[in-house]
C-alpha positions in Angstrom: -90.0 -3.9 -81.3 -89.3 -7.1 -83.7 -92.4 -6.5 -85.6 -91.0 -2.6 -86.3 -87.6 -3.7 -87.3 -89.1 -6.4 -90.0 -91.0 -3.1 -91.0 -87.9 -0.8 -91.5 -86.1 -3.3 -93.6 -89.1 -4.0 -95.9 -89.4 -0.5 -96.1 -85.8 0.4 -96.8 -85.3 -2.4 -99.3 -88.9 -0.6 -101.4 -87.1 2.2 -101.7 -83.7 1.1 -103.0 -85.7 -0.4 -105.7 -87.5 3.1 -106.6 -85.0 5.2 -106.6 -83.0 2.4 -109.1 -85.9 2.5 -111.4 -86.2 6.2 -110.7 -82.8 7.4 -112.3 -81.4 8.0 -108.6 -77.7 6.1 -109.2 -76.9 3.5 -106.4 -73.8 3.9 -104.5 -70.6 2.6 -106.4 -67.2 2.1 -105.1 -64.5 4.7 -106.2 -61.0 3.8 -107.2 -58.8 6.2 -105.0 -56.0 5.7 -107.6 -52.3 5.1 -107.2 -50.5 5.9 -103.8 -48.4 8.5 -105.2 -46.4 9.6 -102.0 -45.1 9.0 -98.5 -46.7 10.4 -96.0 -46.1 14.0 -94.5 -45.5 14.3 -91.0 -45.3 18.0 -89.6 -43.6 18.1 -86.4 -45.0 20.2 -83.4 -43.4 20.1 -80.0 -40.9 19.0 -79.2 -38.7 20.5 -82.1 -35.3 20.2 -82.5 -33.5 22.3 -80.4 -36.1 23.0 -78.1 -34.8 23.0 -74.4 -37.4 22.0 -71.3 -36.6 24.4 -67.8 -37.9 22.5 -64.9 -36.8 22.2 -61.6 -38.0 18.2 -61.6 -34.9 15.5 -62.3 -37.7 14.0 -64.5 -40.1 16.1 -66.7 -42.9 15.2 -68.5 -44.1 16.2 -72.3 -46.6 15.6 -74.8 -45.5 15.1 -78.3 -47.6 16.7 -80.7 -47.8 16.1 -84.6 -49.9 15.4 -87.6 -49.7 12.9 -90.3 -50.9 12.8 -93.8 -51.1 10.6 -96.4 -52.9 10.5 -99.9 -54.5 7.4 -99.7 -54.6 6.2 -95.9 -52.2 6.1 -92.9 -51.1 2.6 -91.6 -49.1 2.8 -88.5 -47.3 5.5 -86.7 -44.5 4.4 -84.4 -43.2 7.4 -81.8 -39.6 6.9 -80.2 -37.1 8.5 -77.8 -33.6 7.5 -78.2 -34.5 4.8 -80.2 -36.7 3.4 -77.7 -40.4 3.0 -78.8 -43.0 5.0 -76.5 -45.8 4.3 -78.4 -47.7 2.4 -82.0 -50.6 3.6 -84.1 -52.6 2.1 -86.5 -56.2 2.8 -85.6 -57.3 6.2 -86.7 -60.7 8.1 -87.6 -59.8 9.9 -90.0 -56.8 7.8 -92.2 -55.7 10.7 -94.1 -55.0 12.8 -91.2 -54.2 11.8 -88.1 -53.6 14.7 -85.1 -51.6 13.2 -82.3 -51.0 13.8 -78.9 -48.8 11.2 -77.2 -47.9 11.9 -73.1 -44.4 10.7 -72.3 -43.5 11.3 -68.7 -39.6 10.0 -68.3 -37.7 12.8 -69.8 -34.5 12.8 -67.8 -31.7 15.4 -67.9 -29.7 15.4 -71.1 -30.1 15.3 -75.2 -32.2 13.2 -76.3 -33.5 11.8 -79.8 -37.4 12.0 -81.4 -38.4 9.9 -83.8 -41.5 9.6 -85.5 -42.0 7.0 -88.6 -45.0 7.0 -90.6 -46.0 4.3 -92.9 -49.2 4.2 -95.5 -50.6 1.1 -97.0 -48.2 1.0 -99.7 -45.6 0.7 -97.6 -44.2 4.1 -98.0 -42.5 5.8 -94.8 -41.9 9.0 -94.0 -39.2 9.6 -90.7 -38.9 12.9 -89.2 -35.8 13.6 -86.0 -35.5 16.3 -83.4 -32.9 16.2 -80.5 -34.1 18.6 -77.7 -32.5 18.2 -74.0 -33.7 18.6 -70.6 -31.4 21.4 -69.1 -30.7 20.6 -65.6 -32.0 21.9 -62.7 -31.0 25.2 -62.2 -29.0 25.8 -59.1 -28.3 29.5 -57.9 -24.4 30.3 -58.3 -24.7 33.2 -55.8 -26.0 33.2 -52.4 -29.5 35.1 -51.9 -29.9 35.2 -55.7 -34.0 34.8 -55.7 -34.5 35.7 -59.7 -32.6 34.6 -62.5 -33.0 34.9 -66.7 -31.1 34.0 -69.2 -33.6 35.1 -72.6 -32.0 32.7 -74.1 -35.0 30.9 -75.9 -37.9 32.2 -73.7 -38.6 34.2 -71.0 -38.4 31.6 -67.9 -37.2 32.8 -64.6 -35.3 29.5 -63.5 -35.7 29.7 -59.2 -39.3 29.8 -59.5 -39.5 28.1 -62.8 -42.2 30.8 -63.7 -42.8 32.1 -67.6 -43.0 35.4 -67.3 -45.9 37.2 -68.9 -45.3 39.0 -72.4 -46.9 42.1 -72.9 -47.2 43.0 -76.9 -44.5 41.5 -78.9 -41.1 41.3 -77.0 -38.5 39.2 -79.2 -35.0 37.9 -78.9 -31.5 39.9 -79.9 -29.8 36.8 -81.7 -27.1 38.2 -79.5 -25.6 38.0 -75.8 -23.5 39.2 -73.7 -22.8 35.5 -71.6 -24.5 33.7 -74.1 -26.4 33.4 -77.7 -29.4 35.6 -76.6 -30.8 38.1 -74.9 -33.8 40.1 -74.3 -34.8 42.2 -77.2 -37.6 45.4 -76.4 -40.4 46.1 -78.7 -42.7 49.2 -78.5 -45.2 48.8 -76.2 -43.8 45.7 -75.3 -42.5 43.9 -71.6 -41.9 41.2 -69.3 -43.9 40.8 -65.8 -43.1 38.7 -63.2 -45.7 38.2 -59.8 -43.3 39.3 -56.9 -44.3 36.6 -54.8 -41.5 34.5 -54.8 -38.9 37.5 -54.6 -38.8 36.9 -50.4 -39.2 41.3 -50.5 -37.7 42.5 -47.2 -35.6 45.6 -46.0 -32.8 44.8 -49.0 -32.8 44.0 -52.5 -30.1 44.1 -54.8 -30.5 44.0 -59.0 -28.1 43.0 -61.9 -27.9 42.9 -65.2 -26.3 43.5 -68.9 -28.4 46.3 -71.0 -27.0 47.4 -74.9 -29.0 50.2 -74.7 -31.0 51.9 -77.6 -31.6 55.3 -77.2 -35.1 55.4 -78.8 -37.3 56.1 -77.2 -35.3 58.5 -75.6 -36.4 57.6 -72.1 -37.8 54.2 -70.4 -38.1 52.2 -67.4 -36.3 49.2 -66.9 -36.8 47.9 -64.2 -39.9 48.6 -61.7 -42.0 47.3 -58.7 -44.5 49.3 -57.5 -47.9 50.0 -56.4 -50.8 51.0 -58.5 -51.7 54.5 -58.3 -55.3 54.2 -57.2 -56.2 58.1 -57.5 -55.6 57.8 -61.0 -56.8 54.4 -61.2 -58.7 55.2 -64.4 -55.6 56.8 -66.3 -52.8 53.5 -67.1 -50.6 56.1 -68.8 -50.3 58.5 -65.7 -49.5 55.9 -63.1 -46.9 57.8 -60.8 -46.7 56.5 -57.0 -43.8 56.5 -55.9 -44.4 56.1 -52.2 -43.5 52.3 -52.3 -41.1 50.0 -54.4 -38.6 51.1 -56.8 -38.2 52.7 -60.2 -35.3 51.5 -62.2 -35.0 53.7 -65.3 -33.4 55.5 -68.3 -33.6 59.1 -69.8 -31.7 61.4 -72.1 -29.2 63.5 -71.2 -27.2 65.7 -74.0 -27.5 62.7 -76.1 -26.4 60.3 -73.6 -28.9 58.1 -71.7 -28.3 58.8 -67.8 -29.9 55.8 -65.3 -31.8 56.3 -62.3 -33.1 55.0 -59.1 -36.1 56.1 -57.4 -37.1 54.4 -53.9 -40.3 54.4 -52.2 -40.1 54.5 -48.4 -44.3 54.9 -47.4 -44.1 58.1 -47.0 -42.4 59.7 -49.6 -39.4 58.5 -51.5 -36.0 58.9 -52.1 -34.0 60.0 -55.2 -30.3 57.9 -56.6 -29.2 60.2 -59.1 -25.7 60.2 -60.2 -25.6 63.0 -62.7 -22.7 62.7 -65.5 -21.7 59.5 -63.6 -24.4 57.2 -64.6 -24.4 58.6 -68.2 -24.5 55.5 -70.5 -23.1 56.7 -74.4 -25.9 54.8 -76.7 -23.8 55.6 -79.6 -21.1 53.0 -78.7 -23.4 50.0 -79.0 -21.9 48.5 -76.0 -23.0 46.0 -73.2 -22.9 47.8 -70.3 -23.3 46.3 -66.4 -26.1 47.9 -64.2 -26.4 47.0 -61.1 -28.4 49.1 -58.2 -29.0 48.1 -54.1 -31.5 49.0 -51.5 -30.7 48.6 -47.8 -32.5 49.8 -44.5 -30.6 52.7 -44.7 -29.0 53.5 -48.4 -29.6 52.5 -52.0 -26.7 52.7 -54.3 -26.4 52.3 -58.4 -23.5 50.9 -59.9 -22.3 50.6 -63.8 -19.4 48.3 -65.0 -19.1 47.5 -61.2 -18.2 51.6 -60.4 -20.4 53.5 -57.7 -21.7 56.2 -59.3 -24.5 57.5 -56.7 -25.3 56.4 -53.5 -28.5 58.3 -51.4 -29.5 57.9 -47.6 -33.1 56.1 -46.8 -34.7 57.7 -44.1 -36.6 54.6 -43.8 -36.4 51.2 -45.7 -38.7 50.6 -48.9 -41.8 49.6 -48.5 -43.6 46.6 -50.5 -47.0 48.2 -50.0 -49.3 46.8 -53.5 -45.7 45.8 -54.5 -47.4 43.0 -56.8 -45.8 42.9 -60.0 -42.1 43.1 -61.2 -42.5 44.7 -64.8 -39.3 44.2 -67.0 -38.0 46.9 -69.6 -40.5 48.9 -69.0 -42.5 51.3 -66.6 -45.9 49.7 -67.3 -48.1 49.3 -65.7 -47.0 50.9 -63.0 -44.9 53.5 -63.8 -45.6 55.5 -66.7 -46.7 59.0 -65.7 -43.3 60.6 -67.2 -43.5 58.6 -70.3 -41.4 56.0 -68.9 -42.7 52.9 -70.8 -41.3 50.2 -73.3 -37.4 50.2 -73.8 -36.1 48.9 -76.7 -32.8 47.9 -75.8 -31.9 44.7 -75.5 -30.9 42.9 -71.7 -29.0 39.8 -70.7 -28.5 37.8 -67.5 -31.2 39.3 -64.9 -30.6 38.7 -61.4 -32.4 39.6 -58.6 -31.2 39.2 -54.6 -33.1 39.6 -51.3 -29.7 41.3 -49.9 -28.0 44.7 -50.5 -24.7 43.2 -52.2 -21.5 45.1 -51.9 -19.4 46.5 -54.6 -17.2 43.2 -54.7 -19.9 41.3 -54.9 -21.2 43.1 -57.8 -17.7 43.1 -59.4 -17.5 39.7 -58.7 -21.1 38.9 -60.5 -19.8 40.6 -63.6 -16.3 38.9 -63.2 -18.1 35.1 -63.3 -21.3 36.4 -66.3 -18.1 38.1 -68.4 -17.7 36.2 -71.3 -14.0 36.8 -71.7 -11.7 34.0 -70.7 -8.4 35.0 -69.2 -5.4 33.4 -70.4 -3.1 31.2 -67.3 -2.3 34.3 -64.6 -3.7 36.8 -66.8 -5.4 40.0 -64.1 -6.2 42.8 -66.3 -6.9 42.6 -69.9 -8.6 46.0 -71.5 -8.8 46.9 -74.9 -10.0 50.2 -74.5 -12.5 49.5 -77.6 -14.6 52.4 -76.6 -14.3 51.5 -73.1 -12.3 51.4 -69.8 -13.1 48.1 -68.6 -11.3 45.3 -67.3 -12.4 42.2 -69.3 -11.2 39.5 -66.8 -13.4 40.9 -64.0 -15.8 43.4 -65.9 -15.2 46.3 -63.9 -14.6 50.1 -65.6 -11.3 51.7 -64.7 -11.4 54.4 -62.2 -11.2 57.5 -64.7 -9.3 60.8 -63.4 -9.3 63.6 -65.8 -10.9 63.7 -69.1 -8.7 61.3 -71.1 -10.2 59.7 -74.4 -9.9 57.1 -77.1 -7.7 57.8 -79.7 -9.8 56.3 -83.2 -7.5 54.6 -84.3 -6.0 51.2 -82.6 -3.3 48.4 -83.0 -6.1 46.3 -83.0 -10.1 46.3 -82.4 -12.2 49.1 -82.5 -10.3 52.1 -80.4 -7.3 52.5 -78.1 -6.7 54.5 -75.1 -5.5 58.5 -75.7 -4.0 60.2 -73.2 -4.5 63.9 -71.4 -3.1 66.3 -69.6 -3.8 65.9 -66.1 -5.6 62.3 -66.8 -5.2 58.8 -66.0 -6.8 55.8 -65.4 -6.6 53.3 -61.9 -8.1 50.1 -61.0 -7.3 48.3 -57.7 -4.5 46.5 -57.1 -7.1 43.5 -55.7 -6.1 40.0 -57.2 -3.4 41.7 -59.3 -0.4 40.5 -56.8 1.8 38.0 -56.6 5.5 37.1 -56.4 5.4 37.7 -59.5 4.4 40.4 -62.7 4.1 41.4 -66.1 2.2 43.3 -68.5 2.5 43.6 -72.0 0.7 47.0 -74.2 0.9 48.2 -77.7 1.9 51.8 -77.3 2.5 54.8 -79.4 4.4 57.5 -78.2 3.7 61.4 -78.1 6.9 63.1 -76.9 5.0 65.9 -75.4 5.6 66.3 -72.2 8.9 64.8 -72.8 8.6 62.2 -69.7 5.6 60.3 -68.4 4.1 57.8 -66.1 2.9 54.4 -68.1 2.3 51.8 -65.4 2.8 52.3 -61.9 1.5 50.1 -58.7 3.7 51.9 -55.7 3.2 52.8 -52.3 2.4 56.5 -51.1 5.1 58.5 -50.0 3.8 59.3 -46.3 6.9 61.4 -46.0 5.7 63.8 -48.3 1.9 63.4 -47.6 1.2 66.6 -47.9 2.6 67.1 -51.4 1.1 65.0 -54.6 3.5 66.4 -56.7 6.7 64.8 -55.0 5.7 61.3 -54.2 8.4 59.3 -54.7 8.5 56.2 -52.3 10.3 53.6 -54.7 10.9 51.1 -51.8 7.7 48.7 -52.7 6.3 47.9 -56.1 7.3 49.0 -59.5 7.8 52.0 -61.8 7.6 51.6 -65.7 7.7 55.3 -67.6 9.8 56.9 -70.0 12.0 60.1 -70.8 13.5 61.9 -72.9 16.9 60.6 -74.0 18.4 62.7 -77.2 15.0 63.2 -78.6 14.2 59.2 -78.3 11.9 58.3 -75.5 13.7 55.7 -73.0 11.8 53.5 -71.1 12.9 52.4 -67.8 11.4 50.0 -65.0 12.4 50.8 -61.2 11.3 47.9 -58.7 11.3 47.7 -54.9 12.0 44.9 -52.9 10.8 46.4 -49.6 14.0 47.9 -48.4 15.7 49.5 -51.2 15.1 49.6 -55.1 16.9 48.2 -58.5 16.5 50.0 -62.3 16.1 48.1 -64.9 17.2 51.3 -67.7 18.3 49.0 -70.6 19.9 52.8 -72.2 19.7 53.0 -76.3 18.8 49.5 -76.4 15.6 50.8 -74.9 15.1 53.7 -76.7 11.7 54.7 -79.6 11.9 57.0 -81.7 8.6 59.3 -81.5 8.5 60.7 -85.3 8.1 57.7 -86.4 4.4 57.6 -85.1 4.4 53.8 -85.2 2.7 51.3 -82.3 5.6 50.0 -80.9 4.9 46.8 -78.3 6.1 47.1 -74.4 6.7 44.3 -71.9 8.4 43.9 -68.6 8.4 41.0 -66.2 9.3 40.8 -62.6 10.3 37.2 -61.1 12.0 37.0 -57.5 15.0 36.7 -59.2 15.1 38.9 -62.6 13.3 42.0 -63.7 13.1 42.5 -67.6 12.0 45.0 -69.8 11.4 43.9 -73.5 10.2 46.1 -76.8 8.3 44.5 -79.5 9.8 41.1 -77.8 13.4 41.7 -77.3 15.0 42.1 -74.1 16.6 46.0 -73.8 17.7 45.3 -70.2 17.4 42.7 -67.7 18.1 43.0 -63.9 19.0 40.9 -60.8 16.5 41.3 -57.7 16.0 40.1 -54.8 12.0 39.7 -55.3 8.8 42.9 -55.0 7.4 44.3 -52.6 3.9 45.3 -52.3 3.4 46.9 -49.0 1.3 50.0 -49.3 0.5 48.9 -52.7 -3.2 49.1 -53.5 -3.7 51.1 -56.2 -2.7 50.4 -60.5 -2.2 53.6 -62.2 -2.3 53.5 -66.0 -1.2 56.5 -68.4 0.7 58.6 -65.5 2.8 58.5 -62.1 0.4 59.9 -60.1 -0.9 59.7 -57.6 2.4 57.5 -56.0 5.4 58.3 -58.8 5.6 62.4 -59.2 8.4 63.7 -57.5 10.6 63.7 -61.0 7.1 64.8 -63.1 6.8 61.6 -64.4 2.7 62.6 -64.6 0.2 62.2 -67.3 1.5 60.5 -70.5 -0.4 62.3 -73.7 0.3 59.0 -75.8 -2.2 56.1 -77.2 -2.2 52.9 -75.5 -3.7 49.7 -76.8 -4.4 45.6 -75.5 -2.9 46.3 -71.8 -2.5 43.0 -70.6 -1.1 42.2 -66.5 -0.6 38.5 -65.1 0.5 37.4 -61.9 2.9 35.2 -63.4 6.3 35.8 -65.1 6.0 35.9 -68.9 9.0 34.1 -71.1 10.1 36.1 -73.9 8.5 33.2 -76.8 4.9 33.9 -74.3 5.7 37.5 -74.8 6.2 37.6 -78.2 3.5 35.4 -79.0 0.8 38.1 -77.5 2.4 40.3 -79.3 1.8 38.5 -82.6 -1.8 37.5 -81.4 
């Protein structure tokens, strides 16, 4: 072996000497020339703002970037929150290093990246990112077993499973609890393995939708079974003997929502009609929420029934593999019910049939609007009848409308004949009340119910049109007074009742046309009705009385204040307000200048 090396080097060094005197050039060192710049550093993961889901108190990452340098890199320190994690300064290739550095102590909170490159000329580059560890997430309602927040990815945060994106699903750069929310793309969804859903007799669903009315029909939510005698066919998929089908179609322009549920052997139809009509045009978040028990499944919108069918048996899970989100597919597509485009917030799933205060109570806490100290109802009838404080729609009776035009926001409420609105008096009581509207009058009919929480008249039970039991509650309405429009407050103290009719001082004048702003307050001591924030009459009273007192009505005295026809007010009604607290007048008038 020595001999053969002594060989090779003679050999070599022969033919470094031809090629020299052959006009082959030896090799020469190159100047590499100034070292013009600092190096570049091109941050990967984690950037700033990013936002690590896990369940774990202490997660673990990899920190990936690349440096580059014209001449050569030197050293590369890495450090979170100041606090170096690791040094480099041996690299194969010195003009660009990929790097991949493991750091497995990233504890809940903010925290700081840092990564500083240096070259040989002692030029250094720093790049920062501050991403955060969100805490574990800890379901705020019992039996919840999904939960999604879209607002950076698709996680579900009980399982800490990403779903799976089908096509191109994005983000809305808008939410109804938050900053995001799920944005639909054509052909485009979510899946989810149902594994960890704990499927028994009773499932519950809720969410926030903004619908978008193209393509006129889609599912939204579905879990069911494969539909093996069409196995070969993905866009005709149709068994519905197992699961559910949650899902959206046109109707007249609206889009009307629908529940189908399989049982085994056949399945079972929640169709509300007109009820569950959602108007697209109005660009609104709306609530959905549907159930399924042993023996009934039910569909909700802003927290209101509107359809609830019998089970003749309870769903069955049979193939009941995969939860698809906003859309049919795969499962579900026979009827063309595939990717919806709309956009959805705050998905929850439960293995319990909730009930409807549950549900309310679900929208109350994922609401974004904050209630004011005492405040109970708050509704701003911008195109809707909902209460913002708990998220629930107004009972609607009639066919009132919105008036398109407001003392502030979008639209205000317009009255009709024979139409009202109510909302339960649940959480609205207290020793004290007030409310506070903007309010513009139409003198036709010349006297009308505005607010009214009173107890029914049992001794007239048998006629709607003479209730008139003012011994509980209260009474706010208005009549005609000279061509003015008086309004007057009656309140019951359980035994006998007090008016608070402040006379002139309390009259409007209706040809005017203008918003004028109502108040009244009821402490258990004074009752006090104000117009745009002075007092037009104030009352001693011995304290309210709520017995019998479940229902708000809003517009009219009916069903509990008709005996004198104080019924459906035709007027416009805007930022109705109630708290369970006395207002003062400066508290008063400062809503009213809000």
């Amino acid at each position: 072996m020595k001999t053969f090396k002594n060989k090779f080097i003679v050999l070599l060094s022969l033919l470094l000497v031809y090629s020299c005197d052959n006009g082959i050039d030896p090799i020469t060192e190159v100047d590499p020339g100034a070292d013009a710049s600092a190096p570049q550093i091109n941050l990967k993961y984690p950037t700033d703002g990013t936002k690590i889901k896990v369940n774990e108190p202490i997660a673990s990452i990899n920190i990936e970037f690349e440096v580059t340098d014209d001449i050569e890199v030197a050293n590369i320190d890495v450090l979170i929150d100041n606090n170096q994690v690791a040094t480099m300064n041996d690299f194969k290739d010195y003009r660009r290093v990929l790097a991949d550095v493991p750091f497995n102590n990233v504890t809940t909170g903010v925290h700081e990246l840092k990564i500083v490159a240096t070259d040989l000329g002692g030029q250094t580059t720093t790049v920062t990112a501050n991403f955060e560890k969100e805490p574990p997430y800890v379901p705020i309602f019992a039996n919840e077993v999904l939960y999604m927040d879209f607002e950076s990815d698709y996680t579900e945060f009980i399982s800490v499973t990403k779903a799976t994106a089908v096509g191109n699903p994005g983000f809305a750069g808008e939410g109804l609890a938050s900053n995001n929310a799920y944005a639909g793309a054509e052909d485009s969804y979510l899946t989810l393995p149902t594994s960890t859903l704990q499927l028994g007799t009773e499932l519950s669903a809720v969410f926030w939708h903004k619908v978008n009315a193209s393509p006129d029909r889609a599912g939204v939510l579905v879990i069911g079974p494969p539909d093996v005698d069409n196995a070969n066919y993905p866009d005709v998929q149709n068994n519905r003997k197992n699961g559910f089908r949650f899902f959206r179609e046109n109707a007249g322009g609206n889009q009307r929502f629908k529940l189908n549920v399989g049982r085994g052997d056949g399945d079972t139809w929640v169709d509300g009609g007109a009820a569950a009509d959602v108007d697209p045009a109005k660009g609104e978040w709306v609530n959905m929420a549907f159930t399924i028990s042993a023996t009934e499944a039910r569909v909700y919108i802003n927290g209101v029934l509107v359809r609830e069918s019998a089970l003749s048996s309870p769903v069955d899970w049979t193939g009941c593999d995969v939860l698809s989100i906003m859309s049919g597919a795969p499962r579900f597509t026979g009827w063309n019910h595939k990717s919806d485009q709309s956009f959805m917030d705050e998905l929850r799933l439960f293995n319990v049939a909730l009930s409807q205060s549950e549900i309310q109570n679900i929208i109350g806490v994922t609401n974004p609007y904050t209630p004011a100290d005492g405040e109970t109802v708050y509704m701003p009838f911008d195109g809707d009848n909902k209460n913002w404080v708990t998220g629930a729609a107004a009972t609607i009776v009639g066919t009132p409308g919105f008036a398109g035009e407001s003392r502030k926001g979008a639209d205000a409420y317009a009255g009709a004949t024979d139409s009202y609105l109510s909302v339960p008096t649940t959480g609205l009581l207290g020793e004290s009340f007030s409310a506070t509207m903007w309010y513009k009058v139409n003198a036709t009919p010349d006297r009308a119910g505005v607010l009214v929480i009173g107890p029914e008249d049992t001794e007239n039970a048998g006629y709607p049109d003479t209730q008139n039991n003012r011994k509980s509650g209260f009474r706010f309405f208005r009549e005609n007074a000279s061509g003015m429009q008086r309004f007057k407050l009656n309140v019951g103290n359980g035994t006998a009742d007090t008016w608070v009719d402040g006379g002139t001082a309390a009259d409007v004048d209706p040809a005017t046309g203008e918003w004028v702003h109502l108040a009244f307050t009821i402490s258990p001591t004074k009752a006090i009705v104000y117009i745009n924030g002075e007092v037009a009459k104030e009352s001693d009273i011995t304290g309210v009385d709520w017995t019998g007192c479940d229902v708000m009505s809003i517009m009219s005295g009916a069903p509990r204040f008709t005996g004198w026809n104080h019924k459906s007010d035709l007027s416009f009604l805007d930022e109705l307000h109630t708290y369970n607290k006395a207002l003062t007048q400066s508290e008063i008038q400062a809503i009213m200048a809000d």
